[in-house]
C-alpha positions in Angstrom: -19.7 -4.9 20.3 -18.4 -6.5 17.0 -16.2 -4.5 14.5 -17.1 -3.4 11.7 -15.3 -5.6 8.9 -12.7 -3.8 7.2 -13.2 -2.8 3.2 -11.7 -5.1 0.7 -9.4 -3.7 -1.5 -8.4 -4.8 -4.6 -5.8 -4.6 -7.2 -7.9 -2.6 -9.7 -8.3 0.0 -7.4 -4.6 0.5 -7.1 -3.8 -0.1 -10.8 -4.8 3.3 -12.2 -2.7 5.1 -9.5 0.7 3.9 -10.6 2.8 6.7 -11.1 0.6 9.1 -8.9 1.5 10.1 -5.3 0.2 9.0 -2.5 0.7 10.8 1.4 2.2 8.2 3.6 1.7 9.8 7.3 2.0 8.6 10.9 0.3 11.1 13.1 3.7 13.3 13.6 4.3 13.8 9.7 3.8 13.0 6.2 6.1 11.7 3.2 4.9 11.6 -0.1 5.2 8.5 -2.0 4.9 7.5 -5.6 3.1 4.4 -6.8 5.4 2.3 -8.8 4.1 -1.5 -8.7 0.3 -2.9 -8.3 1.6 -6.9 -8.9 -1.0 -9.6 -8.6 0.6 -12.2 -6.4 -1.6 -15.2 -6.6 -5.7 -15.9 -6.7 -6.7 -18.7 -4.1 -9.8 -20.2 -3.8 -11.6 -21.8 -1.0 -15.4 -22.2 0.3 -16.7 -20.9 -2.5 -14.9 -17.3 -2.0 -11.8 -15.8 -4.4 -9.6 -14.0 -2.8 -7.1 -12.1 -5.0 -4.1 -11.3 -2.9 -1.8 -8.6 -4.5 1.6 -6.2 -3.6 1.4 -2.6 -4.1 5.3 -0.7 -4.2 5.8 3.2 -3.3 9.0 5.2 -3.9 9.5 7.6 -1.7 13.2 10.1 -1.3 16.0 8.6 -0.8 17.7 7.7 2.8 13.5 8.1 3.9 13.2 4.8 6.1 10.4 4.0 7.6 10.0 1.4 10.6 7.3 -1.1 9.5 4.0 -0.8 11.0 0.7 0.5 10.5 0.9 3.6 8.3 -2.4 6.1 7.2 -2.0 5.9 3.3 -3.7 9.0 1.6 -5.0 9.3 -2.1 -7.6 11.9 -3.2 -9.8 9.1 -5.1 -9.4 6.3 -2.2 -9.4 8.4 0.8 -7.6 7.3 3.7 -6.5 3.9 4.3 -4.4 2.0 7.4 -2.2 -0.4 5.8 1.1 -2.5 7.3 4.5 -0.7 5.3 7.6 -2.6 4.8 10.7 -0.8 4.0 12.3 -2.9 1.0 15.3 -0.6 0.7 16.1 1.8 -2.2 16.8 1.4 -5.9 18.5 4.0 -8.3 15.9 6.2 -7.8 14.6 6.3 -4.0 13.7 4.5 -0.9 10.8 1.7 -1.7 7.8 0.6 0.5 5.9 -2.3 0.4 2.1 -3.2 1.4 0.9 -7.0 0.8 -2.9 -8.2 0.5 -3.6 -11.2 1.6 
């Protein structure tokens, strides 16, 4: 039985959501999450496909680490998506979170 592939994001969807919140949860809790970066990180091309690979920043409270892994990343207009966190560490504001496309 094959997989079915996985949906492509891109960083328009994200770009209108900067500044909105979005519900970070691991199956034992939830953290909410603010949207503060939608950067385009390159555009590669290669047998005939584009591939636009991008980085996508939450804030989220300060001292709020989270291991990296696999998170379920929840937004009213996107649904539910799994995607691979990275804690980056905090700035003057709160703990930051990354999430890069490839």
């Amino acid at each position: 039985m094959q997989d079915a592939p996985a949906t492509p994001y891109v960083l328009g969807q994200f770009e209108p959501l900067i500044g909105q919140v979005l519900t970070i949860g691991d199956g034992t809790g939830t953290l909410e999450a603010t949207l503060v970066e939608a950067t385009s990180l390159r555009e590669a091309q290669g047998a005939g496909l584009r591939s636009r690979q991008f980085s996508l920043v939450w804030r989220g409270p300060p001292g709020a680490t989270l291991p990296q892994r696999i998170y379920t990343v929840s937004h009213p207009s996107l649904g539910a998506m799994e995607l691979f966190l990275v804690t980056i560490g905090p700035d003057a504001v709160g703990m930051r979170y990354e999430a890069v496309f490839t």
